[in-house]
N, C-alpha and C positions, 0 to 999 in steps of 0.2 A: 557461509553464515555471515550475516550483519552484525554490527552492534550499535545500538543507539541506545542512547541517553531519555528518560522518561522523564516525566514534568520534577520528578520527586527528589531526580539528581540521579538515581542510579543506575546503574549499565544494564542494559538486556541484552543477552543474547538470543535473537530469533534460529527458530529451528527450520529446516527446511521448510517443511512445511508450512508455518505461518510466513512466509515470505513468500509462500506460490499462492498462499490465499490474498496476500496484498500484493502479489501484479495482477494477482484476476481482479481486486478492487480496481486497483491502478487503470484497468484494461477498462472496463464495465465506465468509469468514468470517464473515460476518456471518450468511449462511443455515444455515453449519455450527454455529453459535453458537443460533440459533433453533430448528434441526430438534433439537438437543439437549437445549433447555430443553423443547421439546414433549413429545417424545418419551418 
């Protein structure tokens, strides 16, 4: 588990899961980021 700091000041802890849903973000923009400079 991560912890980061939100706009608001306070601590989150991310739970497994919302951390595999943001490398799949991570992931998705990274190929949307790619297919674009290709393209």
């Amino acid at each position: 588990m991560k912890q980061e700091t939100d706009s608001n000041g306070k601590s989150t802890v991310y739970t497994g899961a919302q951390e595999k849903c943001d490398d799949v973000a991570d992931k998705l923009a990274e190929i949307g980021l790619i297919v674009r400079i290709t393209s």
